[in-house]
C-alpha positions as CSV (number, residue, x, y, z in Angstrom):
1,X,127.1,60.2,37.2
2,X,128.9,61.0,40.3
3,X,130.8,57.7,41.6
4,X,129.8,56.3,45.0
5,X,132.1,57.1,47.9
6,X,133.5,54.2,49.2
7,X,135.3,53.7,52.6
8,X,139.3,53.1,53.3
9,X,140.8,50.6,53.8
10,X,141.2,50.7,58.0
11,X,143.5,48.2,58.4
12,X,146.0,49.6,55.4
13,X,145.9,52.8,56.9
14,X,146.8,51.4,60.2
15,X,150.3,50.1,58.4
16,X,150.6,53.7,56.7
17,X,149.2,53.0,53.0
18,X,145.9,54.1,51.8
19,X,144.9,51.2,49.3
20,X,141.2,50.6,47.5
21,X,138.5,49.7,49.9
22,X,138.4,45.8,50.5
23,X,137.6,43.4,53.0
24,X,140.7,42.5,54.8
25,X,141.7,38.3,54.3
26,X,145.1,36.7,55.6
27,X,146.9,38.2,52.4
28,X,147.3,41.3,55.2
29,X,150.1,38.8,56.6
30,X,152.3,38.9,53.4
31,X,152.6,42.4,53.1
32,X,153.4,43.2,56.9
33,X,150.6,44.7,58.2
34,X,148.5,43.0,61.2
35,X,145.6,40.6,60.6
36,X,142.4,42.3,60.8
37,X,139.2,40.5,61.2
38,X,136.2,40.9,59.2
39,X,134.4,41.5,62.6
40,X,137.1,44.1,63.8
41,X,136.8,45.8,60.6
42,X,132.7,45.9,60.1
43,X,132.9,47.1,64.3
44,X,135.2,50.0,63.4
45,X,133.1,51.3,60.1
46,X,129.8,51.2,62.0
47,X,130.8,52.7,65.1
48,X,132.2,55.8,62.8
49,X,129.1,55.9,61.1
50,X,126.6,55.3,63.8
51,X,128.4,57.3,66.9
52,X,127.6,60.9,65.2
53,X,123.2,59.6,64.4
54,X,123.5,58.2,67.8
55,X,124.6,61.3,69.4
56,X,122.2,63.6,66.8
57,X,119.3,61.2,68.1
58,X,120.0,61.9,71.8
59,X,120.4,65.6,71.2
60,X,116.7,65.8,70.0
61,X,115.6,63.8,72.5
62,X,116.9,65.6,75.0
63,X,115.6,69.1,73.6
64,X,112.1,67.3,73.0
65,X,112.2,66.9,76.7
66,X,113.6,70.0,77.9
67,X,110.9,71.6,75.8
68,X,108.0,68.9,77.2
69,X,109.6,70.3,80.7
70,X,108.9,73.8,80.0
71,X,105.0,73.9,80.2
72,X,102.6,76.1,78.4
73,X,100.4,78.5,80.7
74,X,96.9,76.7,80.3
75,X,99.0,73.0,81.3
76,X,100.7,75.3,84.5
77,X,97.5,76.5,85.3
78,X,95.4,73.6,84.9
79,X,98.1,71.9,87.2
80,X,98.3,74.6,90.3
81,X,95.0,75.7,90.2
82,X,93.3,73.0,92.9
83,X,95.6,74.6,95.5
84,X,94.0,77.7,95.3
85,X,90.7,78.8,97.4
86,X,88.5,81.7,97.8
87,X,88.4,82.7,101.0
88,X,84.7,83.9,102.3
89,X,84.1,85.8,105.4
90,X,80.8,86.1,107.7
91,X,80.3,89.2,110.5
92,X,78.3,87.6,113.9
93,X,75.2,87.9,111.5
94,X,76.4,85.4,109.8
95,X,76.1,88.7,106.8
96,X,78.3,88.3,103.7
97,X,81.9,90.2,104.6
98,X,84.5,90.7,102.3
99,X,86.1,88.0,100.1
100,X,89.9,87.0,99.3
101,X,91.8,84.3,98.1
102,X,94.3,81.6,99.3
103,X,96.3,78.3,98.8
104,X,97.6,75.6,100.9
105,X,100.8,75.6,101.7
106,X,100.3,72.3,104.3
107,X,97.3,69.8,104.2
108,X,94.6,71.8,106.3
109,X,96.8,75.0,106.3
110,X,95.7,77.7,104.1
111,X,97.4,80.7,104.0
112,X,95.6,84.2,103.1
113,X,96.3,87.8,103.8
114,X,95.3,88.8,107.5
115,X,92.8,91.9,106.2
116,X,90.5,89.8,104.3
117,X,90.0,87.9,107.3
118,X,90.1,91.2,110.1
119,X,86.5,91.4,111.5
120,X,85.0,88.6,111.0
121,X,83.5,85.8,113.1
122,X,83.1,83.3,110.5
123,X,85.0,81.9,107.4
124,X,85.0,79.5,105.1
125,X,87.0,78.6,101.9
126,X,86.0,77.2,98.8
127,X,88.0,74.9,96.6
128,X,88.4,75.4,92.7
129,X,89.2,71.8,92.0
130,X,86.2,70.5,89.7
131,X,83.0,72.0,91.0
132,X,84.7,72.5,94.0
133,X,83.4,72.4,97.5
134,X,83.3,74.7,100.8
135,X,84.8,73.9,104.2
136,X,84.3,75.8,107.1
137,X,87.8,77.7,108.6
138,X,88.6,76.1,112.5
139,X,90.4,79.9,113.2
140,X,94.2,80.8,112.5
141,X,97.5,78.9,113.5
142,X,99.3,81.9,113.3
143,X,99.5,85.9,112.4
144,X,101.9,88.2,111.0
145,X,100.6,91.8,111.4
146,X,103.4,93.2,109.9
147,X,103.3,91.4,106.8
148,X,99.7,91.2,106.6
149,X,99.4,87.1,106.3
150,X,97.3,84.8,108.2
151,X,97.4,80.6,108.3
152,X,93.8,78.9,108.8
153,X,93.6,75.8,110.0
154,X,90.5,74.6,107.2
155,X,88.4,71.9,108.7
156,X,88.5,69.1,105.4
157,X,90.3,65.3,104.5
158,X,93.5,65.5,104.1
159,X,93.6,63.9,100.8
160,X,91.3,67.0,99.6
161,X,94.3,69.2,100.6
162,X,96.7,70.5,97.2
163,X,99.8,72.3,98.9
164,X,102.1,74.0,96.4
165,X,105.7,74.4,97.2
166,X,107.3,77.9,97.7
167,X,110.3,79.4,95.9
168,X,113.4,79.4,97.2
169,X,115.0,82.1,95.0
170,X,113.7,85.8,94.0
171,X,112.2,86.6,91.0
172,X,114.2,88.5,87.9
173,X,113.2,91.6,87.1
174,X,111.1,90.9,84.0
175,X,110.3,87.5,84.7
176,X,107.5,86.2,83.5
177,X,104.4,85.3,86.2
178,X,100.7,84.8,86.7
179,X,98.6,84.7,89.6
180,X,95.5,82.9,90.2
181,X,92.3,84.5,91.9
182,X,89.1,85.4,92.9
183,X,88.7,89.0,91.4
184,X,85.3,90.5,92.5
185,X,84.1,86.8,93.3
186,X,85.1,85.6,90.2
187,X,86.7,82.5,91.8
188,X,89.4,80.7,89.5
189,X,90.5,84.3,87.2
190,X,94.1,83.8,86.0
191,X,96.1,86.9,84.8
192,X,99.8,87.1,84.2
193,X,102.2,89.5,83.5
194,X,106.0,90.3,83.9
195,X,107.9,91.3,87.3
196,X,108.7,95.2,87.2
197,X,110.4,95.6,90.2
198,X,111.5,93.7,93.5
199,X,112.0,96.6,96.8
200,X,112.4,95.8,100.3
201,X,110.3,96.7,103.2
202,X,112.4,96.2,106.4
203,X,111.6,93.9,109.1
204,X,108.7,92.9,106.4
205,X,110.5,91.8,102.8
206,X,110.8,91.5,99.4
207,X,107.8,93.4,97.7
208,X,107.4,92.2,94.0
209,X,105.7,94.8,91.7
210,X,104.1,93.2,88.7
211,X,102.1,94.1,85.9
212,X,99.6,91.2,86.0
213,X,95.9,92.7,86.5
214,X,94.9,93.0,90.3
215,X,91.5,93.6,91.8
216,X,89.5,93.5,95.3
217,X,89.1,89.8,95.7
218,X,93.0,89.1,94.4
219,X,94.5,89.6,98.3
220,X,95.7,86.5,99.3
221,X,96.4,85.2,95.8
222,X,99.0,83.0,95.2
223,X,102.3,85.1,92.2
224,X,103.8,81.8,90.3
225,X,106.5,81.7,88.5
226,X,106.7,79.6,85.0
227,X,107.6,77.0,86.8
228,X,104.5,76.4,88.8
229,X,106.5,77.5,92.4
230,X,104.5,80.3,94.5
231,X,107.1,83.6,94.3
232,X,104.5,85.3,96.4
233,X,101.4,86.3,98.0
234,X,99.0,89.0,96.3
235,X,98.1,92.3,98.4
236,X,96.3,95.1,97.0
237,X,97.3,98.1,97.9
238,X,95.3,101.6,96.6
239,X,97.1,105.0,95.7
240,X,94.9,107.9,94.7
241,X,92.4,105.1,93.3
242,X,94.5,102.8,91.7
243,X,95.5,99.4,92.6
244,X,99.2,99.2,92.8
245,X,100.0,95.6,91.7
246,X,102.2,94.2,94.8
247,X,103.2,90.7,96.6
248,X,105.2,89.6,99.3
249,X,107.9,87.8,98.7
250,X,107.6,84.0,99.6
251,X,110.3,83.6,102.3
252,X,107.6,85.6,104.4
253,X,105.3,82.3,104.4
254,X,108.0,80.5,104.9
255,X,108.6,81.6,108.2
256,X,104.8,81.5,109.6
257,X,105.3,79.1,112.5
258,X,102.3,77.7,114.2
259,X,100.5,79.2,117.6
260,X,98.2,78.0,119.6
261,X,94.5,77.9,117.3
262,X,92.8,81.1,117.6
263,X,89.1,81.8,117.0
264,X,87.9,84.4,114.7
265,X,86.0,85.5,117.9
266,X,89.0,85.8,120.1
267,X,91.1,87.1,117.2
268,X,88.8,90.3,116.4
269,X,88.4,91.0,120.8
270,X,92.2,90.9,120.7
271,X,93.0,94.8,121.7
272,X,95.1,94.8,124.5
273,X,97.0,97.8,123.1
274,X,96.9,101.2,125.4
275,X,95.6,104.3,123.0
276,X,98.4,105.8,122.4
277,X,100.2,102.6,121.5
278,X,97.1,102.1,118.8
279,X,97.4,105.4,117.4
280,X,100.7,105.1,116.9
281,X,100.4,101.7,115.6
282,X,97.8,103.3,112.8
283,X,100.5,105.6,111.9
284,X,102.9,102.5,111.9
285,X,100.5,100.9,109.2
286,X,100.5,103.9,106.9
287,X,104.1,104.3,106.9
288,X,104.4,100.3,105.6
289,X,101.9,101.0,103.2
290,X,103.9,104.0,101.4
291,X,107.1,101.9,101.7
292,X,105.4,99.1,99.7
293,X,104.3,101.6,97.2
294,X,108.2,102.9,97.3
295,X,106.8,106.7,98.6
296,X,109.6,107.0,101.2
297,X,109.2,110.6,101.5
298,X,105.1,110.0,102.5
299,X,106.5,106.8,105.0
300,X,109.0,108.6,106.9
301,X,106.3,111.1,108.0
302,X,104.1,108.1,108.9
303,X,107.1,106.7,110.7
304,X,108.1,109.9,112.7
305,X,104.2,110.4,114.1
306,X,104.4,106.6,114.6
307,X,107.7,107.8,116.9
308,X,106.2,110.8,118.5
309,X,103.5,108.4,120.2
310,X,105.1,105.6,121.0
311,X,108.7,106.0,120.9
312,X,109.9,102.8,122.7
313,X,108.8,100.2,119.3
314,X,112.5,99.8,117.4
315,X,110.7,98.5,114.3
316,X,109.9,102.2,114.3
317,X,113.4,103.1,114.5
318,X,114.6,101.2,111.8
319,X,112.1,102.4,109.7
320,X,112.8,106.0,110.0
321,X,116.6,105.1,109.6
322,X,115.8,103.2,106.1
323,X,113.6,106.0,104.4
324,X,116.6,108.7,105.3
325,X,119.0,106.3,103.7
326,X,116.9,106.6,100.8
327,X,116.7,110.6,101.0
328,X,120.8,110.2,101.2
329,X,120.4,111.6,104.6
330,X,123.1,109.1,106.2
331,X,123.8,110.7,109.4
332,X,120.7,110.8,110.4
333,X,119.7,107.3,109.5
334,X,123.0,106.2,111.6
335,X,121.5,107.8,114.6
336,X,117.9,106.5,114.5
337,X,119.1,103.1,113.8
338,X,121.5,103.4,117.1
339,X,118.4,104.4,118.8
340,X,116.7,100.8,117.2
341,X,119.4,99.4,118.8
342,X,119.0,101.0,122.5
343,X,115.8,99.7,122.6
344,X,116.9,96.0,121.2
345,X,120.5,95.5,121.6
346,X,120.1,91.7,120.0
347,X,118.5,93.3,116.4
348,X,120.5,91.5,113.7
349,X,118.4,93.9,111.1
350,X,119.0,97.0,113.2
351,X,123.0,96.3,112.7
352,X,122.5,94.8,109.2
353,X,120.6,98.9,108.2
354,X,123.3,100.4,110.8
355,X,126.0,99.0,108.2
356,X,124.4,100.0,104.8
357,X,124.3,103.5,106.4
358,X,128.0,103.5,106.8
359,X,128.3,102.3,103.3
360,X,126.6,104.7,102.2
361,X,128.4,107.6,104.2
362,X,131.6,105.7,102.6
363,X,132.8,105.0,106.4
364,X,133.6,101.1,105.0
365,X,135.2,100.2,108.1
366,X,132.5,101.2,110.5
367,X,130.1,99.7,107.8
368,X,132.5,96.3,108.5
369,X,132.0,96.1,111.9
370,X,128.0,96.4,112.0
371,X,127.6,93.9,109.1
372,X,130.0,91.7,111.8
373,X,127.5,91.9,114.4
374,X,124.4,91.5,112.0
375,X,126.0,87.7,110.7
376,X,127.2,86.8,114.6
377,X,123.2,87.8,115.6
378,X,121.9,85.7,112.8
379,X,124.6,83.1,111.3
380,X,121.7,81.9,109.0
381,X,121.0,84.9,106.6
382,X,123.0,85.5,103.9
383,X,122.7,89.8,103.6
384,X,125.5,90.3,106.3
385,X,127.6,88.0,104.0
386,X,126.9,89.7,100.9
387,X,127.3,92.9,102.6
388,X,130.6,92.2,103.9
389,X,131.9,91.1,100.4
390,X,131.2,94.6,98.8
391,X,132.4,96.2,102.0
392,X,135.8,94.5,102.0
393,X,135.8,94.9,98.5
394,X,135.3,98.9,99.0
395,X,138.6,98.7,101.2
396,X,140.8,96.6,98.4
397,X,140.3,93.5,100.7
398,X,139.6,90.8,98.0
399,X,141.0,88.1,100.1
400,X,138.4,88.9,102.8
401,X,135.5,89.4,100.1
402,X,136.3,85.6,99.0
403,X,136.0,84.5,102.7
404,X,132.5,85.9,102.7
405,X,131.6,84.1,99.1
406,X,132.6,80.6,100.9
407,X,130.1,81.6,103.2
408,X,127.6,82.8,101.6
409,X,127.4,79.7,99.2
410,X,126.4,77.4,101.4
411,X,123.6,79.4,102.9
412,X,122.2,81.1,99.1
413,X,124.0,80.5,95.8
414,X,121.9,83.1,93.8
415,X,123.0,85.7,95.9
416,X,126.4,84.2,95.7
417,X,126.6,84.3,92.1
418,X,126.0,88.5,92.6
419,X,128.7,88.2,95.1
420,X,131.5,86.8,92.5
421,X,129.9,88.4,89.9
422,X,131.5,91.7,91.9
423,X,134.1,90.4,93.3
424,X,135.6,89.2,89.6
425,X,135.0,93.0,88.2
């Protein structure tokens, strides 16, 4: 039988012996070595013993709720889906239009994407919270043509009202997400998927490309990520039949800021536009479409008709300048976004292209200076920052290239991490 294993003797080792395992009495006095209590000793042998199980306990404990953090999909769903809506839409028939969906973002603010709403003189939403209910749709608080959103102001209680709080940070490229909609009027349809790509749109942003399934009825949709945050807003865009599964990136919300109410009425009479400032606008349109679907080649022609009519818009400029970037055509990027910048001498986003064009062209220094001008124009966004880091870093100016990552960390630490990430190469 293997003998029990017994504990030393703490207070002999203490004086340098190692002696059989007792109790420690006064005879401790005779043979030199301190008095040790019976309380000091039994304090010292269960804190050795228990220190290790106590610290074992609080490390499942604190996976247990790590893992209780990290929610299934049905629990995330179940969870985010009474912020959603459908989002119905009447002519002056009061006929059936098309339908969409939408979320709150504010109580009695619903945001949705502006063509499922284009047209019509009526709308209402309906919620998905128990057997939900329908409100009628006051008008809009504010547009965003460009990016295709539109804010209702929804006539309900307040209390009946389930914002959902927006992302902060971009999605990773193979992130897992799921979006929440009303496919072909089937209101509540969840689908999810993986992020295959994030591209930029100027003057618009982010487009995330997913593979969750998309159909008529999705626009306006709100893309979460697994932790129940909106990443985006659903558009469906349509290339030789297919539905390309797109959203905007959230920041684009973000920055909807409230106008004077505007009827559906007043909205769809709104045409102030000469013709030749519409056609060109049309042309304008198609060009953003093929940049969402990453079809530069198809966008720039878009882009140059857009031009040839109504050559005085800069958005138009900048446009033309990004898709010869991304034909390696440099110079003559450089040139159409100086023209931007004739037209609007203030454009933080003309000067911001203006220096990746330079990059580019490996003219680093020129590239300096216009990323300069992009961050004094708009002190609050952090691309000239991160720009400037990999430009001074291009010239062998590390010291510089930290100066930018002090910046930049107070205004995004993601994009700061890229930053250092380079910098530390």
């Amino acid at each position: 039988m293997r003998a029990a294993t017994s504990l030393p003797d703490l207070s002999a080792r203490r004086c340098g012996a190692l002696t059989t395992p007792k109790i420690p009495t006064n005879q401790g006095a005779a043979s030199g070595c301190p008095q040790t209590s019976v309380y000091s000793f039994f304090k010292e042998v269960m804190s050795r013993r228990i220190i290790p199980q106590l610290a074992l306990a609080l490390f499942v404990f604190t996976t247990a709720q790590v893992a209780r953090a990290q929610e299934s999909l049905p629990d995330l769903v179940r969870r985010v889906k009474p912020s959603v809506v459908s989002v119905l839409t009447f002519d002056a028939k009061d006929q059936p239009l098309i339908s969409g969906s939408g979320f709150f973002v504010r109580p009695g603010e619903v945001v949705t994407n502006l063509h499922v709403i284009n047209g019509a003189r009526r709308v209402e939403i309906h919620t998905l919270e128990g057997k939900g209910r329908t409100y009628p749709v006051a008008g809009t608080l504010a547009v965003d043509d460009e990016a295709d959103l539109a804010l209702l102001k929804v006539e309900l209680p307040a209390e009946r009202s389930r914002p959902i709080s927006l992302a902060a940070a971009l999605p990773e490229e193979g992130e897992q997400v799921f979006l929440i909609g009303n496919p072909l009027r089937l209101e509540g349809s969840v689908s999810a998927g993986i992020v295959s790509a994030v591209r930029e749109v100027p003057d618009v942003g982010r487009v995330i490309q997913i593979t969750a399934p998309v159909s008529h009825g999705n626009s306006g949709s709100p893309l979460f990520n697994m932790r129940g945050q909106v990443i985006g807003i659903v558009t469906v865009k349509v290339t030789n039949g297919q539905n390309i599964n797109l959203a905007l990136a959230a920041a684009r919300i973000a920055n909807l800021r409230h106008a004077q109410l505007i009827s559906f009425k007043d909205l769809a009479n709104d045409k102030s536009t000469t013709q030749p400032e519409g056609l060109a606008e049309v042309w304008y349109r198609g060009g953003l479409d093929s940049l969402w679907l990453g079809n530069y080649d198809n966008a720039l022609g878009y882009f140059e008709t857009a031009a040839n009519r109504n050559p005085r818009r800069p958005e138009t400029w900048i446009q033309i300048g990004y898709c010869k970037v991304k034909q390696g055509r440099n110079d003559e990027a450089i040139r159409a976004y100086q023209r931007a910048l004739q037209l609007r001498p203030n454009s933080a986003e003309a000067y911001n292209k203006l220096g990746d064009a330079h990059y580019y062209a490996s003219r680093f220094n020129e590239a300096i200076q216009a990323y300069k001008q992009a961050a004094r124009l708009r002190p609050d966004q952090p691309e000239a920052y991160y720009n400037l880091g990999l430009a001074y870093l291009e010239i062998g100016d590390r010291e510089s290239a930290m100066a930018q990552s002090r910046l930049l960390e107070t205004i995004d630490v993601e994009l700061n991490k890229k930053l250092l990430a380079e910098i530390q190469r």
